[in-house]
N, C-alpha and C positions, 0 to 999 in steps of 0.2 A: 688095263693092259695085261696079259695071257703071261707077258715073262716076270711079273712080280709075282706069280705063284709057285714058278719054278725055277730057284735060286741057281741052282746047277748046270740047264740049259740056258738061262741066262748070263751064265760070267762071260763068255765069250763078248756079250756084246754091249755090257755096260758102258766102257770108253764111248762107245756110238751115243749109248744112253744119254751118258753125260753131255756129250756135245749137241744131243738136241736139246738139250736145256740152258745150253750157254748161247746157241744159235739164236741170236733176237729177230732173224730172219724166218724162222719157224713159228708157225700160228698160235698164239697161245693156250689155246686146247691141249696142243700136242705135247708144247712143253712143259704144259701141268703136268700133263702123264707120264713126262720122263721123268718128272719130280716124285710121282706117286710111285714110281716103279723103283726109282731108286731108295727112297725111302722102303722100302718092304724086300729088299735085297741085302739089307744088312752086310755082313764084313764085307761082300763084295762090292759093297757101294763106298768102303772108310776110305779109300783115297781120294774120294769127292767130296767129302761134306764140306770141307773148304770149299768148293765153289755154291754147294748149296745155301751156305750161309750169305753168299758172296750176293747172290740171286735174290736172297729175303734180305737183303739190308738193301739191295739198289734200287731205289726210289722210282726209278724209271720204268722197269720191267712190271707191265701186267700186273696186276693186284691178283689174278685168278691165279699166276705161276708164283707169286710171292706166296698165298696160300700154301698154297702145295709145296713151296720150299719150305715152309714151316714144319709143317707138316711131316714133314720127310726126316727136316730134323729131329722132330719128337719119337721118332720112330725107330730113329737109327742110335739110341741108347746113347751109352758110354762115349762113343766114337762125337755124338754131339755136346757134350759136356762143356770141351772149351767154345763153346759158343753163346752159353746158356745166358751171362751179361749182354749177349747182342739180340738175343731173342726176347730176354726183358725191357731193354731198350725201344723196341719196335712197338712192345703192347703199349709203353710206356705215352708212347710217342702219338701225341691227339691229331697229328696232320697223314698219321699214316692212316691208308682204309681200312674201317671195321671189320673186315671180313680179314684180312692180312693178322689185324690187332687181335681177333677173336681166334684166329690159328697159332700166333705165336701163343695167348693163354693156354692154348689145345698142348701146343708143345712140351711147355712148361710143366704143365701137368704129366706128361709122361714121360717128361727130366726126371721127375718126381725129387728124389734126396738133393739134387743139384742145384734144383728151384726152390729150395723150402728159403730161402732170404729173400724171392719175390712174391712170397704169398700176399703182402700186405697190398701190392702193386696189380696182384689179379683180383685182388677183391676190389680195391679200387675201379679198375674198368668196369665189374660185376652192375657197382651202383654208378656209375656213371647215368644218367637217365638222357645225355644225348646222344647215347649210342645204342644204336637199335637194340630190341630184347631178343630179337634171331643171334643176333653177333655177339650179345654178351653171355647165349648160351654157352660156348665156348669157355668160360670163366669158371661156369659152375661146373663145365666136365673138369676141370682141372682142380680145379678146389676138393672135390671128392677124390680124384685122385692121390691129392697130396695128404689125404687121409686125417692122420696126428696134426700134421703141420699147420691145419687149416681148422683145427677145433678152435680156436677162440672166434672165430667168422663162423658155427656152425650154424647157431641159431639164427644170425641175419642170412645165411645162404640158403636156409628152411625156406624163412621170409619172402627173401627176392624171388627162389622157384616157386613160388605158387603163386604168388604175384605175377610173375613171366607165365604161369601156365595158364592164369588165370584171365589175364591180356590175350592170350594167344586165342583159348575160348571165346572171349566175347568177339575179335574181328573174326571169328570163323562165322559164332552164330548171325555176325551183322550181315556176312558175305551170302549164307544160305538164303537168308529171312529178302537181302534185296536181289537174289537168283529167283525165288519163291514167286516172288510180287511180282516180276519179269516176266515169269511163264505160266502166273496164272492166269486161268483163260473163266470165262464166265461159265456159271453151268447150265448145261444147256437139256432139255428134255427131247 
C-alpha cells in the first residue's frame, strides 16, 4: 500500500485506514493491508492499536488479517506495549493458526525490552515440531531480535536454524529432482 510510505500524506486518511480493517465486510486482502499500512504509520496510527489488537485477538477474523494485525503491532513500538500479554497469549495459544502464532512471535521480537518474560514461550513454539518450520521461522526472527535475552536458547536456536534450513533444502532439492524426472524427455539423435 503507497500510503505506509508516506506518513504525512497519509494522516488525513488513517481513520478511513482503520475502518477498513475493522470492516469484516471488506475482502481480507484489503484489510490485511490496512493493517500493514497502519502498522508503518507509526504515531499516526497510536489511536488505533486498540482495535488492532482487538483484530489479532478475534478469533473469527481471517488468519491473513490476524497476521497483519500482528504484525502492525510489532511495528508500531511503544504505542503497542500494553498489549504485549495479549500478543503472547495468541503465540501461546495451539488452536490459534501458525501463521497468526508465527506473527505474533514476529511481533514480540520487535517488542523487544517488553517481550523479554516471553522469550521462554517463543522458544517453545521455535521447537514445537507440529508447527510447520515456514511458521516457526517467525520465532527465530524474534529470538535474534531479543538479542541478550535469548542467549540461554542460543545454541539450540543455532540447532533448530539449520535444521529448518536444512529441511527447507531437502523438500526444495526433492521438488527440482521430481520437476526433473517430469520433463525429462529421452535423447534423441
Amino acid at each position: 500500500m503507497l500510503l505506509a510510505d508516506d506518513t504525512e500524506a497519509a494522516k488525513p486518511y488513517v481513520k478511513d485506514i482503520a475502518e477498513i480493517l475493522k470492516n469484516q465486510t471488506v475482502d481480507p486482502s484489503v484489510r490485511s493491508s490496512a493493517a500493514y499500512a497502519l502498522g508503518n504509520l507509526g504515531e499516526a496510527a497510536k489511536p488505533y492499536v486498540k482495535d488492532i489488537a482487538e483484530i489479532l485477538k478475534n478469533q473469527t477474523v481471517d488468519p491473513f488479517v490476524r497476521s497483519s494485525a500482528a504484525q502492525a503491532l510489532g511495528n508500531l513500538g511503544e504505542a503497542a506495549k500494553p498489549y504485549v500479554k495479549d500478543i503472547a497469549e495468541i503465540l501461546k495459544n495451539q488452536t490459534v493458526d501458525p501463521s497468526v502464532r508465527s506473527s505474533a512471535a514476529q511481533a514480540l521480537g520487535n517488542l523487544r525490552e517488553a517481550a523479554k518474560p516471553y522469550v521462554k514461550d517463543i522458544f517453545d513454539f521455535l521447537k514445537d515440531k507440529t508447527v510447520d518450520s515456514g511458521a516457526r521461522f517467525g520465532a527465530t526472527e524474534a529470538l535474534v531480535n531479543l538479542g541478550e535475552a535469548a542467549k540461554p536458547f542460543s545454541r539450540c536456536l543455532l540447532f533448530a536454524s539449520k535444521l529448518t534450513a536444512f529441511r527447507c533444502c531437502q523438500r526444495t532439492e526433492r521438488k527440482i529432482s521430481s520437476i526433473r524426472r517430469r520433463y525429462q524427455r529421452p535423447y534423441c539423435e
